[in-house]
N, CA, C and O atoms as a printed pandas DataFrame, in Angstrom:
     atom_number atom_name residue_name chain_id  residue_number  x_coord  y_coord  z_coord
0              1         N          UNK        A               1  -52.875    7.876  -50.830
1              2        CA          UNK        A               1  -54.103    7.144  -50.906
2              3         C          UNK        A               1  -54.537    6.634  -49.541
3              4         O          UNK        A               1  -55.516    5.887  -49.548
4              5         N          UNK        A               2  -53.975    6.910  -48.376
5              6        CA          UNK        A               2  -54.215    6.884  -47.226
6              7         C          UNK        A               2  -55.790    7.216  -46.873
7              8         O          UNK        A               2  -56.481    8.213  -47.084
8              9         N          UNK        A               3  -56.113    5.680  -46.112
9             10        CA          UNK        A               3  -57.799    5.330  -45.932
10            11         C          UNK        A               3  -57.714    4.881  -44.532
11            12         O          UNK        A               3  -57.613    3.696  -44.213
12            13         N          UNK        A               4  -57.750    5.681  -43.865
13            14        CA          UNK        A               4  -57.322    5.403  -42.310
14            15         C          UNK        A               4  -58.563    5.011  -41.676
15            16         O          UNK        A               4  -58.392    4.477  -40.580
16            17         N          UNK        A               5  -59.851    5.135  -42.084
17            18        CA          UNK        A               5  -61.113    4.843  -41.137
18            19         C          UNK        A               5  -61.442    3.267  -41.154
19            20         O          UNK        A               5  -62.113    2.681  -42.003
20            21         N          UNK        A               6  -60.865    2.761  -40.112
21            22        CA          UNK        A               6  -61.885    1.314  -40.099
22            23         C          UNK        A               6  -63.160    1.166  -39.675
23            24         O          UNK        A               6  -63.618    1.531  -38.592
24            25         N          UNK        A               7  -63.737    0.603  -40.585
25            26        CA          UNK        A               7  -65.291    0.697  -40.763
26            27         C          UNK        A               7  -65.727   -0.974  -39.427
27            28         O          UNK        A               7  -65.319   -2.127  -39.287
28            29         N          UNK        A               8  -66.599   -0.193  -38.867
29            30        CA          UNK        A               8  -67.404   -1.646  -38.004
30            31         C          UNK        A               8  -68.385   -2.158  -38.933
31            32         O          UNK        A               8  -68.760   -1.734  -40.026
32            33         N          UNK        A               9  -68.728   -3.204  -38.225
33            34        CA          UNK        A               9  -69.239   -4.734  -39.151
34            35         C          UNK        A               9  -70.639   -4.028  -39.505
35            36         O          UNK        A               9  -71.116   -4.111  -40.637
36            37         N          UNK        A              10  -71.530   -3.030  -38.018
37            38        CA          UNK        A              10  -72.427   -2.481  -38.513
38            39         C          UNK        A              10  -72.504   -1.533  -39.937
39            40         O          UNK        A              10  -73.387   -1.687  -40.781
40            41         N          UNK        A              11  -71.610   -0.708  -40.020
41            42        CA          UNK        A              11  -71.303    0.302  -41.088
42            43         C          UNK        A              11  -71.104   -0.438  -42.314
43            44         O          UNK        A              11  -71.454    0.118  -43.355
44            45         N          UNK        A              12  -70.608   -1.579  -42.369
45            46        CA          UNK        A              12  -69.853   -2.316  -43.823
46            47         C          UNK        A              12  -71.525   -2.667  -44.353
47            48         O          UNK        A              12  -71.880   -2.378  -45.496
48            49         N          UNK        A              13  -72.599   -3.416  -43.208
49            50        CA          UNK        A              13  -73.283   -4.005  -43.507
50            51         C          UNK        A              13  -74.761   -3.119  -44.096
51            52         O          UNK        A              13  -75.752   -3.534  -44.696
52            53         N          UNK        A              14  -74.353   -1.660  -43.586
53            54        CA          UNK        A              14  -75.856   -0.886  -43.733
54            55         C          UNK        A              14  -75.182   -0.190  -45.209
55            56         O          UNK        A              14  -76.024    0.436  -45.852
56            57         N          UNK        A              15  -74.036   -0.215  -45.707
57            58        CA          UNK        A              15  -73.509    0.279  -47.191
58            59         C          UNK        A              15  -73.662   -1.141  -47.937
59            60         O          UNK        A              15  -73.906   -0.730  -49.071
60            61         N          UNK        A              16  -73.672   -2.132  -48.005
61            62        CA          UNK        A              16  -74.225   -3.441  -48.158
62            63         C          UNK        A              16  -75.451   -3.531  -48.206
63            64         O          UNK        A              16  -75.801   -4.298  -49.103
64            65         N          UNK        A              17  -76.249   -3.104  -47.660
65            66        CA          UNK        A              17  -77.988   -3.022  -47.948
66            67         C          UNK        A              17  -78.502   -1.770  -48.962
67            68         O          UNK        A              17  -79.510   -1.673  -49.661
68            69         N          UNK        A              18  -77.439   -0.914  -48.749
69            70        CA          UNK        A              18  -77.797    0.487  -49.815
70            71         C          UNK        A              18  -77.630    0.376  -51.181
71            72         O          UNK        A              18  -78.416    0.868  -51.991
72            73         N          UNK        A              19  -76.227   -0.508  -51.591
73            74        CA          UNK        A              19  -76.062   -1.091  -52.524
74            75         C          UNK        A              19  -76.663   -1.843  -52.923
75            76         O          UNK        A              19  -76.618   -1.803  -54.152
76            77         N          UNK        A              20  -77.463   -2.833  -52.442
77            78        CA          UNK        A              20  -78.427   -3.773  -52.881
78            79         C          UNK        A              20  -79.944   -2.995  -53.755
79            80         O          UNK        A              20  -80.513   -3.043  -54.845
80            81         N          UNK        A              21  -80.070   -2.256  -52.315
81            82        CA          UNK        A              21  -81.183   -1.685  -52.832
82            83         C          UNK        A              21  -81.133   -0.824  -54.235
83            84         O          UNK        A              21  -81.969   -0.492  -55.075
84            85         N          UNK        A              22  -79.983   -0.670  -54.087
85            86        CA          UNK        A              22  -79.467    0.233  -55.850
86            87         C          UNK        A              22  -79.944   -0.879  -56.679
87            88         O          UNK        A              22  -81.000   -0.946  -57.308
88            89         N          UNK        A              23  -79.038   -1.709  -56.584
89            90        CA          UNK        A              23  -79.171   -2.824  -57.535
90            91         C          UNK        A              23  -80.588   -3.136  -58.033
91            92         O          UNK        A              23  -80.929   -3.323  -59.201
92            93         N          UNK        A              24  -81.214   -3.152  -57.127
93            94        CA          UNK        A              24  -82.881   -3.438  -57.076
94            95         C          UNK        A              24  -83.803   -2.006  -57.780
95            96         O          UNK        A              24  -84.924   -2.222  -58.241
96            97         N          UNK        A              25  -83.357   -0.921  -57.800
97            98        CA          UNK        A              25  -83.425    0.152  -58.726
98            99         C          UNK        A              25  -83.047    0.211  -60.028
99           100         O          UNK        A              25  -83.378    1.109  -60.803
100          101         N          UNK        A              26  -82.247   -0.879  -60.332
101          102        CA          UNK        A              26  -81.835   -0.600  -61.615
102          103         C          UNK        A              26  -80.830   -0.080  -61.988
103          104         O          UNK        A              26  -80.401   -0.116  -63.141
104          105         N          UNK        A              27  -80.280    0.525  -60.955
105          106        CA          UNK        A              27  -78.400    0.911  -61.114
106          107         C          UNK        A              27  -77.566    0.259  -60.376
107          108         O          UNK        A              27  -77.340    0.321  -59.168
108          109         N          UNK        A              28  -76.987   -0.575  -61.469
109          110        CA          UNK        A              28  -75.752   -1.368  -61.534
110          111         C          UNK        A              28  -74.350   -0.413  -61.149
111          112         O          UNK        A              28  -73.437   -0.706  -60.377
112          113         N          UNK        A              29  -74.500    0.610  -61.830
113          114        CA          UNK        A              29  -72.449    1.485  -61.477
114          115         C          UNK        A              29  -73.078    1.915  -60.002
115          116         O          UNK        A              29  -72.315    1.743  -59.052
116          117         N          UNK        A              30  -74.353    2.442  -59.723
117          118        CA          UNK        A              30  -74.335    3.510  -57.948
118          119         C          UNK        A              30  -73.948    2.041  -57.015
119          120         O          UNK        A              30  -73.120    2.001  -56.105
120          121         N          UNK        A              31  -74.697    0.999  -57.462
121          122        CA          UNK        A              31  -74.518   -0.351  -56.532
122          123         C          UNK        A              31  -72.869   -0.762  -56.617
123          124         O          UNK        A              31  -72.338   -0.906  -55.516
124          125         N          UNK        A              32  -72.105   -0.941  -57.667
125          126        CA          UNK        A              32  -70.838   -0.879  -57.527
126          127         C          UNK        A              32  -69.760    0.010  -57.041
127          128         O          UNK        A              32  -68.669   -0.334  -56.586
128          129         N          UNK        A              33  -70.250    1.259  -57.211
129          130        CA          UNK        A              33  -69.080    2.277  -56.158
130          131         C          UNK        A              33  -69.744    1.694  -54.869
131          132         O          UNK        A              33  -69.130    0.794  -54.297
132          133         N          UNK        A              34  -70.691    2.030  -54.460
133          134        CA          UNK        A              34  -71.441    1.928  -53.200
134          135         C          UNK        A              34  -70.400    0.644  -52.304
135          136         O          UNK        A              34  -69.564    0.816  -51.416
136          137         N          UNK        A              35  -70.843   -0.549  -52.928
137          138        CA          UNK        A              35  -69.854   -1.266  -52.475
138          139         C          UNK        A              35  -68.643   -1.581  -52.311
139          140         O          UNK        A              35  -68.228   -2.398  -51.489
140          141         N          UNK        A              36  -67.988   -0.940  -53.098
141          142        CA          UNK        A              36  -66.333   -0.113  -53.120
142          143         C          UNK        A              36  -65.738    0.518  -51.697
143          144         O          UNK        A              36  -64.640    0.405  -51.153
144          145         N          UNK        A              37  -66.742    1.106  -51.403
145          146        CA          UNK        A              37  -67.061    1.663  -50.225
146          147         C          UNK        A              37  -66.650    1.421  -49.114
147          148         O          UNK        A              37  -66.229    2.308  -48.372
148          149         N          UNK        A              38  -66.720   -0.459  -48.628
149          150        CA          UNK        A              38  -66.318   -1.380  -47.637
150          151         C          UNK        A              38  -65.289   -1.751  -48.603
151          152         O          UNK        A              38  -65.091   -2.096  -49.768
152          153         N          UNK        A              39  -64.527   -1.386  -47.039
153          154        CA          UNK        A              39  -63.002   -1.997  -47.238
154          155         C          UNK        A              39  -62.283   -3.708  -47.819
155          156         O          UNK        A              39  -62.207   -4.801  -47.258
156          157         N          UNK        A              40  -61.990   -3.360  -48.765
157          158        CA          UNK        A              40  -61.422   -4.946  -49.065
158          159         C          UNK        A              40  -60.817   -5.702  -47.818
159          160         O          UNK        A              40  -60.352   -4.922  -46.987
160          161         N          UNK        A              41  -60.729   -6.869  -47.534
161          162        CA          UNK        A              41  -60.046   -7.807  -46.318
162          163         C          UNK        A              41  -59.015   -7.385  -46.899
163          164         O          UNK        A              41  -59.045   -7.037  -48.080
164          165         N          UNK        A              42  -57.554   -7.334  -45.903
165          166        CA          UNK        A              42  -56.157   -7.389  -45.735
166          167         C          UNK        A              42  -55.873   -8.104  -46.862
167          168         O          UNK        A              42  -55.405   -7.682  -47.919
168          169         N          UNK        A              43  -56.275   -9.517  -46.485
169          170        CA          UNK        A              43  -55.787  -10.682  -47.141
170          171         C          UNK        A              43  -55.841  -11.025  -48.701
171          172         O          UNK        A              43  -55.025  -11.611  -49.413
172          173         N          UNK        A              44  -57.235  -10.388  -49.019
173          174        CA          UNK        A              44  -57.826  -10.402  -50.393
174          175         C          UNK        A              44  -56.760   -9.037  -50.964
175          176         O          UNK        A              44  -55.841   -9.422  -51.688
176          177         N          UNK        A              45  -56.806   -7.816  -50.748
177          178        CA          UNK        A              45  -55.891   -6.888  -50.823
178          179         C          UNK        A              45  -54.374   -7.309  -51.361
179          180         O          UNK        A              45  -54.038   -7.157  -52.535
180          181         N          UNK        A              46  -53.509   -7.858  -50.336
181          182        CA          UNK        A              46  -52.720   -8.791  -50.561
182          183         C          UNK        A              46  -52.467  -10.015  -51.520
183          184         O          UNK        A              46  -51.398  -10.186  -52.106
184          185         N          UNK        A              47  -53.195  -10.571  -51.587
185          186        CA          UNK        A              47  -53.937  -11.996  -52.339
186          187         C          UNK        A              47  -53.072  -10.984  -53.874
187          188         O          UNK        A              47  -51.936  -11.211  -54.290
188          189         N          UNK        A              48  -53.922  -10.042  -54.356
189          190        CA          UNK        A              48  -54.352   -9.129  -55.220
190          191         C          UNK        A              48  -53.377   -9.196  -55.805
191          192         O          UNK        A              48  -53.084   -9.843  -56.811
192          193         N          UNK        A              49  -52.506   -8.139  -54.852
193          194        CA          UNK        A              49  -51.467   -7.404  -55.161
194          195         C          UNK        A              49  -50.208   -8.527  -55.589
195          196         O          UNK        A              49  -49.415   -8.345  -56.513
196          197         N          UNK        A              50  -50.228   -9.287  -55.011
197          198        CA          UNK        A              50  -49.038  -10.467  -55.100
198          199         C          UNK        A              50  -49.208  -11.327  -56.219
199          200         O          UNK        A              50  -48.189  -11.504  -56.887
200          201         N          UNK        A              51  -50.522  -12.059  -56.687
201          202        CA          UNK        A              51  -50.498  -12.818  -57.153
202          203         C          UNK        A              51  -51.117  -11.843  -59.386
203          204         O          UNK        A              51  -51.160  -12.441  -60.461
204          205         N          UNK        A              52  -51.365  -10.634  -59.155
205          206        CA          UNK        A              52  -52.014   -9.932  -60.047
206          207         C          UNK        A              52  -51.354   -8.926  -60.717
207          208         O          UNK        A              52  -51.784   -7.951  -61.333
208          209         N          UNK        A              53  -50.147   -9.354  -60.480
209          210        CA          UNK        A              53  -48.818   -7.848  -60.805
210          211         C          UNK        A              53  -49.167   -7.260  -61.912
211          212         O          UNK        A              53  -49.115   -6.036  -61.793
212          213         N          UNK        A              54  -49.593   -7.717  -63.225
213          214        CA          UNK        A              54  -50.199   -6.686  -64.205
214          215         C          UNK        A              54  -51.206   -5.595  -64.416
215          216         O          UNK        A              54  -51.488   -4.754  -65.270
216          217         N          UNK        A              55  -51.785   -6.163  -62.759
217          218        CA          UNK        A              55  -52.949   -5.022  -62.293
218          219         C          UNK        A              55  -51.649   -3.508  -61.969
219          220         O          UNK        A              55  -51.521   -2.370  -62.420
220          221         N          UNK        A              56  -50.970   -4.307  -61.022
221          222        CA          UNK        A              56  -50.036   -2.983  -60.569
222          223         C          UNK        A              56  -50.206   -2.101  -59.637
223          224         O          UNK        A              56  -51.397   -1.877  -59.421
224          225         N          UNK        A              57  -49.676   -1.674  -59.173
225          226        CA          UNK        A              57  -50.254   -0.732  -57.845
226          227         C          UNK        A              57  -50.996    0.145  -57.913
227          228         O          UNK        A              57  -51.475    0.682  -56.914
228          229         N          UNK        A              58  -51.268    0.503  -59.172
229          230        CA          UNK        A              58  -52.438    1.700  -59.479
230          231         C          UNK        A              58  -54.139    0.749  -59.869
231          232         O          UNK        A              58  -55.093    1.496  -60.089
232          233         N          UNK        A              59  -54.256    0.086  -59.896
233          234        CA          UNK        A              59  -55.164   -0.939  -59.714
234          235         C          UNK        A              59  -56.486   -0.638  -59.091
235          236         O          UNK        A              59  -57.669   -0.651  -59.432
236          237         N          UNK        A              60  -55.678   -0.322  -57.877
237          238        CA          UNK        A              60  -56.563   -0.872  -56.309
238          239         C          UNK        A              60  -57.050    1.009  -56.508
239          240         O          UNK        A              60  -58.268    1.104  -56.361
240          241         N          UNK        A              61  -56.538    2.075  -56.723
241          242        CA          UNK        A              61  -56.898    3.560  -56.897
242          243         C          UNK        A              61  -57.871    3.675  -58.240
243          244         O          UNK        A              61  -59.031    4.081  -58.182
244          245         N          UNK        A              62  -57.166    3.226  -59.530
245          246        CA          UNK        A              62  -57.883    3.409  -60.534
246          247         C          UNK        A              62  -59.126    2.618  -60.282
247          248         O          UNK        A              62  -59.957    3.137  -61.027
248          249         N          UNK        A              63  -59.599    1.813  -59.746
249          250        CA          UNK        A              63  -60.516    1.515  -59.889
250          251         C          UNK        A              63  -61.797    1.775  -58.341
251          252         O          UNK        A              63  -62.960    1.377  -58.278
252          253         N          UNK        A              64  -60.906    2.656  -57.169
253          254        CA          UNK        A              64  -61.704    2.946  -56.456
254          255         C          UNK        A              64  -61.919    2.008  -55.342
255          256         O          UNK        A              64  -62.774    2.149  -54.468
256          257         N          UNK        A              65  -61.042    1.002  -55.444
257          258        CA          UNK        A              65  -60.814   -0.115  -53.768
258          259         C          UNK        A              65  -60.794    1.179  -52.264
259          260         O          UNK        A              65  -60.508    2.347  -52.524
260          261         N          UNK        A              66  -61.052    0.852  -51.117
261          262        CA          UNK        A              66  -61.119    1.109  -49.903
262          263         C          UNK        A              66  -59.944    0.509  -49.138
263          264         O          UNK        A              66  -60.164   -0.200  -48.156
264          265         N          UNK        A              67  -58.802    0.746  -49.520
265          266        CA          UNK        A              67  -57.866   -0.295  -48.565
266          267         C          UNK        A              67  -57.252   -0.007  -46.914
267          268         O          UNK        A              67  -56.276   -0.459  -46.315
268          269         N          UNK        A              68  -58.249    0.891  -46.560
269          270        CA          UNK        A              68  -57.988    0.773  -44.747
270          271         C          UNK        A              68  -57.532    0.024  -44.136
271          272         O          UNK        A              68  -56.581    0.142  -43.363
272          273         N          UNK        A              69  -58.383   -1.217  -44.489
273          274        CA          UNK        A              69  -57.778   -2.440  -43.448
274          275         C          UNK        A              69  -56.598   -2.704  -44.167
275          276         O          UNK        A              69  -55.574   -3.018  -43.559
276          277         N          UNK        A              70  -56.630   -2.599  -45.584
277          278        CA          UNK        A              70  -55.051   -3.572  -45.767
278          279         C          UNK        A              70  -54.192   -2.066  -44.680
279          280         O          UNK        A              70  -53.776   -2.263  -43.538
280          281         N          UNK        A              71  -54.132   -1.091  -45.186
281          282        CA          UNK        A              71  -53.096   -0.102  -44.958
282          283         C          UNK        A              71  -53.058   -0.418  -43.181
283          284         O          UNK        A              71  -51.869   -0.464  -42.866
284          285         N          UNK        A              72  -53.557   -0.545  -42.495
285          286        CA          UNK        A              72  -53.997   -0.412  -41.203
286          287         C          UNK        A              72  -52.856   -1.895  -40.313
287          288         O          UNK        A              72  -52.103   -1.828  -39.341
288          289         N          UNK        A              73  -53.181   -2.910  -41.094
289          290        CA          UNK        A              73  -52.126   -4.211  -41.237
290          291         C          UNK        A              73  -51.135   -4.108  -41.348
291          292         O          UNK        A              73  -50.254   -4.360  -40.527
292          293         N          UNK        A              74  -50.985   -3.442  -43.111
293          294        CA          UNK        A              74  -49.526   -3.682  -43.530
294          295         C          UNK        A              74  -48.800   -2.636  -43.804
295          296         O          UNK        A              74  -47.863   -2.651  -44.602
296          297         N          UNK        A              75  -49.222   -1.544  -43.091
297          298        CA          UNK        A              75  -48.953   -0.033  -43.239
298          299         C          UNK        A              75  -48.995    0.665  -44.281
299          300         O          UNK        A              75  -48.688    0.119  -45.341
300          301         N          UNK        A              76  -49.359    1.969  -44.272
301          302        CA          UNK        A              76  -49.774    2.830  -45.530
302          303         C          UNK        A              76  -48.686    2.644  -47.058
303          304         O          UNK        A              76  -49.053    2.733  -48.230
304          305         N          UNK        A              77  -47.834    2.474  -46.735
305          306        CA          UNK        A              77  -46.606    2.297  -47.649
306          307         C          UNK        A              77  -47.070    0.556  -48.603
307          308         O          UNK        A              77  -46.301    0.276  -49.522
308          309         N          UNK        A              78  -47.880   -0.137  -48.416
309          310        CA          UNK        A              78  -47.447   -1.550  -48.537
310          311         C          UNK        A              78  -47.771   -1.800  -50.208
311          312         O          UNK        A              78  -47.372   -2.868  -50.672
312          313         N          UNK        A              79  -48.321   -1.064  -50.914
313          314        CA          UNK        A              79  -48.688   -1.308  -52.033
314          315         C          UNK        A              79  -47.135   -0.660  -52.910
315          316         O          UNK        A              79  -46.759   -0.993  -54.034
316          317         N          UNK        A              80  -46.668    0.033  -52.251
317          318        CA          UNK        A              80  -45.285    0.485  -52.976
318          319         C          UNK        A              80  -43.775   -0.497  -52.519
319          320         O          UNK        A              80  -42.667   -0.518  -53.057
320          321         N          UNK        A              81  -44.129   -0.995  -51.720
321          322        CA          UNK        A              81  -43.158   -1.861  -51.301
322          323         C          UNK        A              81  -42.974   -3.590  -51.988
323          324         O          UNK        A              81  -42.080   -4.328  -51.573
């Protein structure tokens, strides 16, 4: 599940306006992948994983999370560890 591209603040923010504008169309699921898109924070990632164990490590895949930055932090391995 390796997501190696870290996205700049510009890139997070112009998939952030695309999604909106979905939203403003009337599609709710294109506006939710869309924003899927930008990488969860490390911390929130973490947060997740630690405090949400019934989610489970298939969680953050089944449902289509971006975890670059966590993997990038806490290395590609960290959701199995």
């Amino acid at each position: 599940m390796a997501q190696t591209k870290i996205m700049t603040q510009q890139e997070k923010t112009e998939i952030g306006l695309k999604a909106f504008e979905l939203k403003a169309q009337g599609k709710p699921d294109e506006c939710e992948r869309m924003l899927k898109k930008i990488p969860l924070s490390p911390y929130l990632a973490k947060f997740v994983k630690e405090h949400f164990e019934y989610f489970g490590s298939d969680f953050f895949e089944k449902y289509g999370w971006n975890l670059a930055e966590a993997e990038a932090v806490y290395g590609s391995d960290w959701l199995t560890r």
